[in-house]
VEXDREN-2710 file (C-alpha; in Angstrom, 1 decimal):
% VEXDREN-2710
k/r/px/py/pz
1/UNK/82.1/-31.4/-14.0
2/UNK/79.4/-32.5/-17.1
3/UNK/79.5/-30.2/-19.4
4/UNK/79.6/-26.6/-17.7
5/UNK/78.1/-27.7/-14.8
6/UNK/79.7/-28.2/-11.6
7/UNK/78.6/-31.9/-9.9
8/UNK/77.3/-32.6/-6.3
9/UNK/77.4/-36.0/-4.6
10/UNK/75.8/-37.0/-1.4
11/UNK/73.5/-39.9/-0.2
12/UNK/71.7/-41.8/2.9
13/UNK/71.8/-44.6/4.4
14/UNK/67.8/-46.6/4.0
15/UNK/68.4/-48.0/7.8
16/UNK/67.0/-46.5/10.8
17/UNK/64.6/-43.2/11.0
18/UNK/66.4/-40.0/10.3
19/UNK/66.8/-37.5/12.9
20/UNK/67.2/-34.0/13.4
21/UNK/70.9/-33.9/13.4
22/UNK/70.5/-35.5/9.8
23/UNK/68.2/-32.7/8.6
24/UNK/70.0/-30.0/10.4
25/UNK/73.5/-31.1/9.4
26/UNK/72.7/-32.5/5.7
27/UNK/69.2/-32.7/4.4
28/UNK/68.6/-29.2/4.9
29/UNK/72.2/-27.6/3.7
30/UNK/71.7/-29.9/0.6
31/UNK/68.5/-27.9/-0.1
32/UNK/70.3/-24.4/0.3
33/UNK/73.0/-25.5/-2.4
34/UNK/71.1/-27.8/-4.8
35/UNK/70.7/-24.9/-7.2
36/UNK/74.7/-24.2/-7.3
37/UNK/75.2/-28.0/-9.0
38/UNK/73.9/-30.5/-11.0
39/UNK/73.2/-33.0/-8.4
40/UNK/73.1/-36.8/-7.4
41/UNK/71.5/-37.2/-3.9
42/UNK/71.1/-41.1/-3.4
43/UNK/69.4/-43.4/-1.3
44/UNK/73.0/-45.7/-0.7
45/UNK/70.6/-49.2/-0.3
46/UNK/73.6/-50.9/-1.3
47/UNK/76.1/-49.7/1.5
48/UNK/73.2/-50.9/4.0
49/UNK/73.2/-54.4/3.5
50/UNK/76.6/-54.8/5.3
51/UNK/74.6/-55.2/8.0
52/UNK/71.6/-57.5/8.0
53/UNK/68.6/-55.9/7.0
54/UNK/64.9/-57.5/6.6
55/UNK/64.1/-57.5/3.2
56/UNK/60.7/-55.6/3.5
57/UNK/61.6/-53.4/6.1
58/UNK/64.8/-52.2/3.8
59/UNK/63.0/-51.8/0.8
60/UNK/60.3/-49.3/2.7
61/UNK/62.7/-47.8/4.4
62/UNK/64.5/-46.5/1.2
63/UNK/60.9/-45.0/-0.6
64/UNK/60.2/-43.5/2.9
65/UNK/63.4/-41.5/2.7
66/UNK/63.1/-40.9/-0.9
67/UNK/59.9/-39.1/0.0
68/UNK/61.6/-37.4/3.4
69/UNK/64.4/-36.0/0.5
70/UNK/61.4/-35.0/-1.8
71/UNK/59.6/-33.4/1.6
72/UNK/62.2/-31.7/3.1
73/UNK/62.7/-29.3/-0.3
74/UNK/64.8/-31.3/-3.1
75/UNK/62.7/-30.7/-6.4
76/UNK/63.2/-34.1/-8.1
77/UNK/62.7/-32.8/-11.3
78/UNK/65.9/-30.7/-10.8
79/UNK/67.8/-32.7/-8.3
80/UNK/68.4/-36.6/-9.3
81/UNK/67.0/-38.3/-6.4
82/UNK/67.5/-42.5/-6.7
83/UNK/68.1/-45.4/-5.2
84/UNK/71.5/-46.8/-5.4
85/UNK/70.7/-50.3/-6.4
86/UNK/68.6/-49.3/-9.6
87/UNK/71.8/-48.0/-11.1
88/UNK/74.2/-51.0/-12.0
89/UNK/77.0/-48.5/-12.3
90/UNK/77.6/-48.1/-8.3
91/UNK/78.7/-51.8/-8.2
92/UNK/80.4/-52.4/-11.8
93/UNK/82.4/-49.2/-11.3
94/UNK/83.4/-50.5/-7.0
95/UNK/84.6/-53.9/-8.6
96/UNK/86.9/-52.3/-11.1
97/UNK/88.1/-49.6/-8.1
98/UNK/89.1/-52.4/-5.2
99/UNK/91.8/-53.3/-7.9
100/UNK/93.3/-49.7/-7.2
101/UNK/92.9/-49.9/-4.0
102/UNK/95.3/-51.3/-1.6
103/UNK/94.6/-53.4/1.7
104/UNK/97.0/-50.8/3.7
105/UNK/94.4/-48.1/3.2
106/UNK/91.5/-49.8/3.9
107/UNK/92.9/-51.0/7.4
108/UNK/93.6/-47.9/8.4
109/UNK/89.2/-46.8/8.1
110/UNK/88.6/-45.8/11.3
111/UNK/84.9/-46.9/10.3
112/UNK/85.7/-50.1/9.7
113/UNK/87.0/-50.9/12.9
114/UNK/84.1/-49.4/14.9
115/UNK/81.7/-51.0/12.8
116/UNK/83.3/-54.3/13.2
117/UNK/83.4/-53.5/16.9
118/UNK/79.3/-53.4/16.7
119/UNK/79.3/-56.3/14.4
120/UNK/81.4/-59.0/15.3
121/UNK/79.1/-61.7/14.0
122/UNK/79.4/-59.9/11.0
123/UNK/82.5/-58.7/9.8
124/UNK/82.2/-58.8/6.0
125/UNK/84.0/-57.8/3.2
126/UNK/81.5/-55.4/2.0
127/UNK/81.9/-53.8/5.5
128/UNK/85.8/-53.8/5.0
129/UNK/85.4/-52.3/1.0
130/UNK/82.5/-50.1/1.8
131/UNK/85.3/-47.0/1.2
132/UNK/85.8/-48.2/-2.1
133/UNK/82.4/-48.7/-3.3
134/UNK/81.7/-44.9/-1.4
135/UNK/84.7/-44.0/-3.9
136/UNK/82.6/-45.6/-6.8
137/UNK/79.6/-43.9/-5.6
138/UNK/81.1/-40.1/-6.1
139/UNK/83.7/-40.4/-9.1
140/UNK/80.6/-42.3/-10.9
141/UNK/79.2/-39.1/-11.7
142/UNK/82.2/-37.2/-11.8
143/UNK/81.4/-35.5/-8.8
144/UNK/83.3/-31.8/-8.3
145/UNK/82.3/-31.7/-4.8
146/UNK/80.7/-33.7/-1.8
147/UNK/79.7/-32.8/1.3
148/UNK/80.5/-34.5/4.3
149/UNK/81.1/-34.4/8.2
150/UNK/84.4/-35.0/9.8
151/UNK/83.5/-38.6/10.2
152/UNK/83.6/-38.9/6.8
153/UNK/86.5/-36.8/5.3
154/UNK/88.9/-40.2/5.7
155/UNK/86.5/-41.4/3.1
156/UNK/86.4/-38.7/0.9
157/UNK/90.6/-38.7/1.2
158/UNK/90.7/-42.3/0.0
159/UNK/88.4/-41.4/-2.8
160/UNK/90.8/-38.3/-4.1
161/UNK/94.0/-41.4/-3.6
162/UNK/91.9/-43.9/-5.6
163/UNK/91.4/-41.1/-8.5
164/UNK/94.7/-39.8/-8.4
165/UNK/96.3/-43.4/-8.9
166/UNK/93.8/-44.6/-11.7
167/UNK/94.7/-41.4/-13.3
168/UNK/98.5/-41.3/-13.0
169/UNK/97.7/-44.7/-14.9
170/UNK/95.2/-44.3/-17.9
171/UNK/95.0/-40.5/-18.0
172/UNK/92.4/-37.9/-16.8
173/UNK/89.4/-39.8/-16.6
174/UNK/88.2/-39.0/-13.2
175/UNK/87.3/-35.4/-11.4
176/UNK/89.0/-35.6/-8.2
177/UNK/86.4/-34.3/-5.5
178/UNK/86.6/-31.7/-3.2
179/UNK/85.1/-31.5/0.2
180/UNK/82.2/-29.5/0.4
181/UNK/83.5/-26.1/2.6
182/UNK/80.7/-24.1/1.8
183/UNK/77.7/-23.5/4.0
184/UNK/77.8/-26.2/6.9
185/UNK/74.7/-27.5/8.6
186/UNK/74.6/-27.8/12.0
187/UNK/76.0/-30.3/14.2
188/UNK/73.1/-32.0/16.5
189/UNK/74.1/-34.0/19.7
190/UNK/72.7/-36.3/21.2
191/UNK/69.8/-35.3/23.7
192/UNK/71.1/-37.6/26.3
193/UNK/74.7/-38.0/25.7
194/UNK/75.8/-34.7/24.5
195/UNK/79.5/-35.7/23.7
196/UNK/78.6/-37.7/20.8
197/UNK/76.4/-36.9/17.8
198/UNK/72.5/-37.6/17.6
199/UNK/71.7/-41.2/15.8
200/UNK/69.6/-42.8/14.1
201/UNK/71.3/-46.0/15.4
202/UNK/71.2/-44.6/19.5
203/UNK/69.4/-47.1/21.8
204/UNK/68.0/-44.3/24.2
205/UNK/64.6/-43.5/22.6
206/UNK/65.0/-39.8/24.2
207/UNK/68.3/-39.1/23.0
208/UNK/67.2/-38.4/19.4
209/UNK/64.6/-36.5/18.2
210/UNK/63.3/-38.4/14.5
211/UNK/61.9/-36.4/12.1
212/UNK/58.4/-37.9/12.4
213/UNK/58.0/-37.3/15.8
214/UNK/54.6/-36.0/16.7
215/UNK/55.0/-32.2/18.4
216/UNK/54.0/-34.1/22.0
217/UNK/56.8/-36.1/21.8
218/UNK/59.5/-33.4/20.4
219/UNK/58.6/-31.5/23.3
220/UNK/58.8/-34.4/26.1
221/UNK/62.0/-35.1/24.3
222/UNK/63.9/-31.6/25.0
223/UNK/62.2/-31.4/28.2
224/UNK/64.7/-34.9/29.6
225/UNK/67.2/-33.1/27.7
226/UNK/70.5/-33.8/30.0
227/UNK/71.9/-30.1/30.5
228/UNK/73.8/-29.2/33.8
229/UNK/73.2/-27.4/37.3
230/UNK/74.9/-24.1/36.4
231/UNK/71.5/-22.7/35.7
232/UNK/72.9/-20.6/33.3
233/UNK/72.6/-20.3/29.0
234/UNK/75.8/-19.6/27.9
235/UNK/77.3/-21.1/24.4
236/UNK/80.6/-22.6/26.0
237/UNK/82.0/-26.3/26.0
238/UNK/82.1/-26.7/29.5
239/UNK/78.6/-26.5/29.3
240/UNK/77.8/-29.0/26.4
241/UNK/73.9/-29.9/26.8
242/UNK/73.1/-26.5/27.0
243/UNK/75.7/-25.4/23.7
244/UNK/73.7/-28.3/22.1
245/UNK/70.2/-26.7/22.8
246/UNK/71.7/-23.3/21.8
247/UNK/73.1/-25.1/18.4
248/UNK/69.5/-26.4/17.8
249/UNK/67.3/-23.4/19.0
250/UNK/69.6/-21.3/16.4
251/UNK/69.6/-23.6/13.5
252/UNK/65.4/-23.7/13.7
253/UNK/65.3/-20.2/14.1
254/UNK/68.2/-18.5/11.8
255/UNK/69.2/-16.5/15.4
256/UNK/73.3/-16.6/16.1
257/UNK/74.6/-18.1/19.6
258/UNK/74.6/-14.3/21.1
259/UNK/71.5/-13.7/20.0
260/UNK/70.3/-16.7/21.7
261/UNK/72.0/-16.4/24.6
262/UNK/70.8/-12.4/25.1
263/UNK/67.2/-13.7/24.4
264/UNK/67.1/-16.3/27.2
265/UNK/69.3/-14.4/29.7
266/UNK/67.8/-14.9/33.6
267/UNK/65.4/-17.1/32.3
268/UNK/65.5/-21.2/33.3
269/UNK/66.5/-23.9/31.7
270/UNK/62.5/-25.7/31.7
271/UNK/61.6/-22.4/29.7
272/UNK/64.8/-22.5/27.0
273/UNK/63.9/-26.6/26.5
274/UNK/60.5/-25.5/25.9
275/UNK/61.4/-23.0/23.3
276/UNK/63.9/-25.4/21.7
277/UNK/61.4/-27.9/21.3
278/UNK/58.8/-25.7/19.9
279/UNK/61.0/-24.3/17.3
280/UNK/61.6/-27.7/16.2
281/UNK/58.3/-28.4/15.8
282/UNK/57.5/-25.5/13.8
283/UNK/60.5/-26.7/11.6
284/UNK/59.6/-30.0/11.2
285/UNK/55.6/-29.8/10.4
286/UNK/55.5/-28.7/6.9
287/UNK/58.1/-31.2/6.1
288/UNK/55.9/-33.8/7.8
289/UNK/52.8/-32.7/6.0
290/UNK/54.4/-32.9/2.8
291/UNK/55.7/-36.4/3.5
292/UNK/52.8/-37.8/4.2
293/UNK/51.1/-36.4/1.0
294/UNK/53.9/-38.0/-0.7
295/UNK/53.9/-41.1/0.9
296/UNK/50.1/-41.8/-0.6
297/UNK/51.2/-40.6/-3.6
298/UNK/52.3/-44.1/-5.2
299/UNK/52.2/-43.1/-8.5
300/UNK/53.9/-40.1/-8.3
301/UNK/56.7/-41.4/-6.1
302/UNK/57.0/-44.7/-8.5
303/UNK/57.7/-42.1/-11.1
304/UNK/60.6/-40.3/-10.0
305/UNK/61.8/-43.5/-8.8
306/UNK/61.4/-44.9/-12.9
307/UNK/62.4/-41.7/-14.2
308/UNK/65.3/-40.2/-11.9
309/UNK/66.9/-44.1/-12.2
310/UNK/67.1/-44.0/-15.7
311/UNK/69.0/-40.1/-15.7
312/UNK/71.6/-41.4/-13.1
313/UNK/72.3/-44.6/-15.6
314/UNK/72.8/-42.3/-18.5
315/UNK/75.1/-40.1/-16.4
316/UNK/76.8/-43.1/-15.1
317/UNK/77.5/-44.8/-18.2
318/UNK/79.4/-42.1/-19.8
319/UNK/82.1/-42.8/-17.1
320/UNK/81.8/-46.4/-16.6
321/UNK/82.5/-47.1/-20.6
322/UNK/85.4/-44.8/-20.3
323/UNK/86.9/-46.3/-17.4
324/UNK/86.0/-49.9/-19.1
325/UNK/87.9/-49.1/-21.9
326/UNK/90.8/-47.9/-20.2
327/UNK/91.6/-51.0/-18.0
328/UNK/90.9/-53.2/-21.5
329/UNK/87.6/-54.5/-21.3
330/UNK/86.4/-55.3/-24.8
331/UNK/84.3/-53.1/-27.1
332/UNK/80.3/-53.9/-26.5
333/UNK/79.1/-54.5/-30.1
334/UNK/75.6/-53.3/-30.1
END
């Protein structure tokens, strides 16, 4: 809470293109609540370098999804939009929180492990602390509430255990978050692989649909969309490329699963793709014209970069010399 307000945290990583599933499940629900909160949406730039990034690739990566935030309907002169790494705080605030946080909890991150899986060249201790500088990241700014998906709730947890310990010690200094359990975007699966959840990250080319893809290859897409030989639309689990499509045709269109499955009853499943993947591209244009107005926009986009930076250090500050002061650094004489 800051003042009356109550405060939102989220954030994106600047590696890899964003896809649907990101839109549908977060970018887009964090433009149906920004007006509830005063909000901090950051571009995390520091949680990407625990894998290795190319430098210039990295850096135009993060002010291609600062615009893609911007496009998809976060006014930035409402909503704080910055990058991570402009604001000192993140890191000053994670350094003080890994000595409240103890080894036994960040061995049992499930993330860690699957990320170390991927990365075995590479296993870091940024990759092993990356919950406590996620922790930094939301009690920072005080944050009341953050949303996340399920994959992310053992992170949030630790965050609430890292508070709650530093203020059994020194007081109430930090607002311990709540999960976000308010409107929940939908959850997009991969194309190809519908078990597991669309990514940025996926090797297939045709399992993901990226939020600059051109309407010719949106459609292509969902037309190699793996479904089954039922030949039937019905929203059930034993039918999970089809429950997929249904999830994605009624997110783009505002229509519930029955009223999905009663539109496209007798009909075939090269028809329903088609429809899928045309209401996605009638989603996805006006956010793709707006981005690339922004995108050529360097002045504009330099200054909400300048200005939003400097609003998330003021915020910050106000907690990181409280939390300073607690643990016993000494007074800055200014």
């Amino acid at each position: 809470m800051i003042g009356d307000q109550k405060v939102l945290f989220s954030g994106m990583q600047a590696t890899g293109n964003l896809t649907l599933g990101n839109y549908l499940g977060a970018l887009k629900n964090w433009v149906d609540i920004a007006d509830e909160y005063l909000t901090f949406f950051s571009v995390v730039d520091l949680h990407s370098i625990t894998v290795r990034q190319d430098p210039a690739e990295l850096r135009s990566r993060a002010r291609k999804l600062l615009a893609l935030y911007i496009a998809a309907g976060l006014d930035p002169e409402k909503n704080c939009i910055y990058y991570q790494s402009h604001v000192s705080g993140h890191a000053e605030l994670a350094w003080i929180l890994n000595c409240f946080t103890y080894m036994g909890e960040l061995n049992r991150m499930t993330q860690f492990k699957d990320k170390a899986a991927k990365h075995a060249d590479n296993i870091n201790a940024g990759l092993f602390t990356y919950p406590v500088l996620m922790a930094a990241d939301i009690l920072l700014f005080q944050a009341d509430v953050v949303p996340v998906g399920k994959d992310q709730l053992q992170h949030l947890e630790i965050t609430r255990d890292i508070a709650q310990r530093f203020n059994a010690i020194y007081g109430d200094v930090f607002t311990v978050p709540e999960p976000y359990m308010g409107k929940v975007g939908a959850k997009v699966m991969s194309l190809q692989d519908p078990e597991k959840k669309m990514s940025k990250s996926d090797e297939n080319p045709n399992a993901s649909i990226y939020l600059m893809d051109d309407p010719d290859t949106v459609i292509r897409k969902f037309k190699r969309a793996v479904t089954d030989s039922e030949a039937q639309i019905l929203y059930r689990d034993e039918q999970p490329g089809i429950k997929n499509l249904i999830d994605i045709y009624s997110a783009c269109t505002g229509k519930t699963a029955d009223e999905v499955v009663k539109e496209f009853d007798g009909r075939g499943y090269g028809e329903f793709k088609m429809a899928v993947g045309e209401s996605v591209v009638t989603v996805l244009k006006p956010l793709q014209d707006r981005y690339n107005e922004l995108i050529k926009d360097k002045a504009y986009i330099d200054s909400i970069i300048k200005n939003n930076a400097q609003k998330a250090e003021y915020y910050s500050l106000k907690t990181l010399r409280k939390v300073q002061k607690k643990v016993g650094f000494p007074e800055r004489i200014r």
